[in-house]
C-alpha positions in Angstrom: -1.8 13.7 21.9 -1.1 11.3 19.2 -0.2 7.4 19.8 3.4 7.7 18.5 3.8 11.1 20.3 3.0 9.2 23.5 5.0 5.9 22.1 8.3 7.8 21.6 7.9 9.8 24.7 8.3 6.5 26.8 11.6 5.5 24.8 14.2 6.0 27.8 11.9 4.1 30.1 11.7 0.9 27.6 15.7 1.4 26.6 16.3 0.8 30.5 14.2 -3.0 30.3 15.5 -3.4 27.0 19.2 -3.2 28.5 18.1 -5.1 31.8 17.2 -8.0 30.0 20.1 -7.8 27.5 21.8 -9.8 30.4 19.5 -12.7 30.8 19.7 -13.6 27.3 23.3 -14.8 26.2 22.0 -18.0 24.6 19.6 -16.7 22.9 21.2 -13.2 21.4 24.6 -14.2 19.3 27.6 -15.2 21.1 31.2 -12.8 20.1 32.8 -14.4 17.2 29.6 -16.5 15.5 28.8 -15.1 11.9 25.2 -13.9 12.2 23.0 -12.2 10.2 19.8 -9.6 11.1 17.0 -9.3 9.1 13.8 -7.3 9.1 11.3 -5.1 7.1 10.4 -1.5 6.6 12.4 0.1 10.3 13.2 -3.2 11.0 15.4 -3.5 8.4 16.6 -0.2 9.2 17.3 -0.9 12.7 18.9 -4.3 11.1 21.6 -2.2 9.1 22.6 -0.1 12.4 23.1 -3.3 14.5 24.6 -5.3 12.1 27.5 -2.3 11.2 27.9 -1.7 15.1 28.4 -5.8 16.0 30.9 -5.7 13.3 32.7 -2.9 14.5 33.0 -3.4 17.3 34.6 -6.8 16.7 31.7 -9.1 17.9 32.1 -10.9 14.9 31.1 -10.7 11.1 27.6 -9.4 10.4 25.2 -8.8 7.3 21.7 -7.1 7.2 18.9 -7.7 4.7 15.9 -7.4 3.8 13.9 -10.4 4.7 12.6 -10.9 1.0 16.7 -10.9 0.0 18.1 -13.1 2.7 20.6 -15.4 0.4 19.0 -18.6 1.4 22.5 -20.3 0.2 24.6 -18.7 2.5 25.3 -20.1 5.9 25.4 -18.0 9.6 25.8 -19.5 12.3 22.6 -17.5 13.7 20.2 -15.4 11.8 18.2 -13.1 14.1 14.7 -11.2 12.7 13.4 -8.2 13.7 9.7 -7.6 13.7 7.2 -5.7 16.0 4.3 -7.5 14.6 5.2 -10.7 14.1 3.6 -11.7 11.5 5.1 -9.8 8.5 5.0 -12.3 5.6 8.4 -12.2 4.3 9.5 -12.9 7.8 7.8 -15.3 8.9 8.2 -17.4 5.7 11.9 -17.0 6.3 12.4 -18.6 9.4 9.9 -21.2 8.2 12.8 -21.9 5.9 15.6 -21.7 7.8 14.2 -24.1 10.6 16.6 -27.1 10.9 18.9 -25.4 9.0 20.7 -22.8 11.1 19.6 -21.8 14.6 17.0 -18.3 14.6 15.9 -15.8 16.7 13.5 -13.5 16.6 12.5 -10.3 18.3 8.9 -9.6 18.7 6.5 -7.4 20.3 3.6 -9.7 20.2 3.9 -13.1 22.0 0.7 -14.4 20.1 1.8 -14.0 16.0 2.9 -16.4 13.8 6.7 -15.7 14.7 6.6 -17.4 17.8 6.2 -20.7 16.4 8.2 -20.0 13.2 11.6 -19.2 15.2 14.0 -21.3 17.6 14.0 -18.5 19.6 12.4 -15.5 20.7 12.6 -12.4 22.6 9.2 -10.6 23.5 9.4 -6.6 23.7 5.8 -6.3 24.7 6.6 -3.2 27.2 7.6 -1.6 23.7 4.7 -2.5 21.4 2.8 0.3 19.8 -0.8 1.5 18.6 0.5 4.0 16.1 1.0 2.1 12.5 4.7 4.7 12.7 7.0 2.6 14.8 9.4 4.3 17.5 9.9 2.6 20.4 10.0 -1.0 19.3 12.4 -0.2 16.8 14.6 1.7 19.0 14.1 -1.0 21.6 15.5 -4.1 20.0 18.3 -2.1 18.7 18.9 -1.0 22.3 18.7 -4.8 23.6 21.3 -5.5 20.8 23.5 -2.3 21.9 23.2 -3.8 25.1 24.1 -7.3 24.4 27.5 -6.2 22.7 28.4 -4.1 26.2 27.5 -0.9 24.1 24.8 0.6 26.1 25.2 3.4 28.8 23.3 5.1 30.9 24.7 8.0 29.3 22.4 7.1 26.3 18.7 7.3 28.4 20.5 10.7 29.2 20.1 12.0 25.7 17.1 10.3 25.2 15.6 12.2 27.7 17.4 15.7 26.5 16.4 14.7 23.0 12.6 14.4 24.1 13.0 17.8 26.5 14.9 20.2 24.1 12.6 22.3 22.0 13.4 21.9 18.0 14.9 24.6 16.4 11.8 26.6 15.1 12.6 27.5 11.6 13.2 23.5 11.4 9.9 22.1 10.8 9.3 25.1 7.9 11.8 23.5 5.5 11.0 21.9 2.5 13.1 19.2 1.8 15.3 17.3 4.5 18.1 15.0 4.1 20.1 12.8 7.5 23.0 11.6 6.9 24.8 8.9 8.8 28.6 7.0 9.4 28.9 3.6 9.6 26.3 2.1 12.6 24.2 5.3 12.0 24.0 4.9 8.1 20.8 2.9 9.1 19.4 5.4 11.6 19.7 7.9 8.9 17.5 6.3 6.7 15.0 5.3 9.4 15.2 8.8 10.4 14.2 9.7 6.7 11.4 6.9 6.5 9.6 8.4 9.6 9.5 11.6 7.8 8.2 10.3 5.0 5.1 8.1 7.0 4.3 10.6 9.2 4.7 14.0 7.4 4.8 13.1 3.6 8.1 15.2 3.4 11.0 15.2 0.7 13.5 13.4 2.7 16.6 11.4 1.5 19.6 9.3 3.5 22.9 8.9 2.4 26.3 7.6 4.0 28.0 11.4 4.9 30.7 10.7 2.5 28.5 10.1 -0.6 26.5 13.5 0.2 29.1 15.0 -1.8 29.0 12.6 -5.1 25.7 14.4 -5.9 22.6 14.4 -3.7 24.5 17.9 -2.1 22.9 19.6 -5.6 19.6 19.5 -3.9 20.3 21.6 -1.3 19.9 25.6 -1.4 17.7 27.6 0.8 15.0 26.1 2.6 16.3 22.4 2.9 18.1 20.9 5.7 21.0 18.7 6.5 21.2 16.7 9.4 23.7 14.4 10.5 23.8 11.6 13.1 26.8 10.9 14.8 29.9 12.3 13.8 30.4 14.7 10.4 32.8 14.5 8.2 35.6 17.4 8.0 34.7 20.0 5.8 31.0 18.9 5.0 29.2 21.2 7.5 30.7 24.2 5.5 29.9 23.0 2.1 26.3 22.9 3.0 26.1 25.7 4.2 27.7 27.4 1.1 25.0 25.9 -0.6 22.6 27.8 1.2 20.9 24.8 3.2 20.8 24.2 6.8 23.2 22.4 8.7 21.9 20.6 11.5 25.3 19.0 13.6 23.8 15.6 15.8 25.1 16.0 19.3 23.8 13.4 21.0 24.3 9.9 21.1 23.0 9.1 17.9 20.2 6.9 19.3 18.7 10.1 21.0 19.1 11.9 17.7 16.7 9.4 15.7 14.5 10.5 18.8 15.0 14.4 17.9 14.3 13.2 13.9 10.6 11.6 15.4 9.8 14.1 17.1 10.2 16.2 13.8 8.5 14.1 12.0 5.4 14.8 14.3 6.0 18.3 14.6 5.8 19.1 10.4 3.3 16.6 10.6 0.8 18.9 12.6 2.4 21.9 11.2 0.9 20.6 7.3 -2.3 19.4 8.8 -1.4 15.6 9.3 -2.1 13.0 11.8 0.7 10.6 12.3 -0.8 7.8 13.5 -2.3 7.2 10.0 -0.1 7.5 7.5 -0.9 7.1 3.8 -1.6 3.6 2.3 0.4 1.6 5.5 -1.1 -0.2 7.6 0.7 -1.9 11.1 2.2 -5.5 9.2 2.1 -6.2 6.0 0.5 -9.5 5.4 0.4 -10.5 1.6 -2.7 -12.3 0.4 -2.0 -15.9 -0.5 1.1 -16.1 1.9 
């Protein structure tokens, strides 16, 4: 068995810590109504999006996401928190290194002994969710669970899925399509396209993400027999039908869309081994990226 098929087994197991020590961390995480902004790299940034559009939302205050090389250094938060299983991604690290003494930081690590730990005000360590496998899973799913947690978001309910999503078998003519395309709604916009990216590292597929709405201002003229549409969280009315007129297949996300970015990894592995791959080494990544000179 593969690291990240062990890794994103173990997800319900680390989203229960992750949601324990959601509660011991009120002055670190951001308090309701501070204007904070979440930054990361690669999933991170991913998993940055989806937090950022569910603290928002939910009415915890206003909240951006970027990418950590286009954080808009003139614009003030009142707490900028990084995301970042290795902790020592260049373009975060150099980041907080610029913030510091300018507005308070926190950063969410795997590693307690990277650069990051010195480079933030504060930090949380997710070491029960750090990974062998280059392909992250559980770390990204992890901080975004702490975060879930931290705005009173997270349910038991949620492990529940998890664990469904990890037992269920996938739909068998699934992993023989050619082209694959997740869509998302607000919060899940970002798991969509972290969905896509692990399809992309792990099985080298033709995969796309879109917001559901905008599937319809073009990208739907990609799909006819042999691709697949897959949405997390709720569909828009109407869309399910249109792609199936098209020929494609419709794949509706039931669970909590959390556990259905679980379902999308463990496709990801599956077309993997189905084309001959091994997932824990995907093409030209390696675990950080850490650029020469920095």
């Amino acid at each position: 068995m593969s690291h990240v098929e062990n890794e994103l087994a173990s997800q319900p197991e680390c989203w229960n810590r992750a949601a324990e020590l959601a509660a011991s961390l009120s002055g670190t995480l951001p308090a309701a109504g501070e204007r904070v902004a979440i930054v990361g790299c690669g999933t991170s940034l991913f998993m940055a999006q989806a937090a950022a559009a569910l603290r928002e939302s939910s009415g915890h205050g206003e909240t951006d996401a970027f990418a950590a090389s286009e954080f808009p250094t003139g614009r003030r938060y009142d707490r900028v928190v990084a995301l970042t299983r290795s902790g020592t991604t260049t373009e975060v690290v150099e980041l907080l290194a610029a913030l510091r003494g300018r507005m308070p930081t926190t950063a969410v690590t795997a590693d307690p002994d990277t650069p990051v730990m010195s480079a933030a005000d504060d930090v949380v360590v997710l070491d029960f969710a750090d990974e062998k496998s280059v392909v992250q899973t559980r770390f990204a799913t992890t901080a975004l669970t702490l975060l879930r947690a931290h705005f009173g978001l997270h349910s038991e309910a949620v492990v529940d899925d998890a664990r469904d999503a990890l037992a269920e078998p996938l739909p068998e003519w699934l992993v023989g399509c050619s082209q694959f395309t997740f869509l998302g709604r607000g919060w899940t916009v970002g798991l969509a396209s972290e969905a896509a990216l692990k399809m992309r590292e792990a099985a080298r597929s033709w995969t796309e993400a879109y917001p559901a709405m905008e599937y319809r201002h073009g990208p739907i003229s990609i799909s006819t027999r042999g691709t697949a549409t897959w949405m997390i969280g709720d569909a828009p009315s109407g869309l399910a039908d249109e792609v199936h007129a098209t020929g494609a297949m419709w794949v509706a996300g039931g669970l909590d869309p959390l556990a259905e970015l679980v379902r999308a990894q463990r496709l990801a592995v599956a077309v993997a081994a189905a084309r001959g791959l091994n997932p824990d080494r995907p093409r030209h990544l390696t675990r950080s990226v850490i650029l020469a000179g920095a």
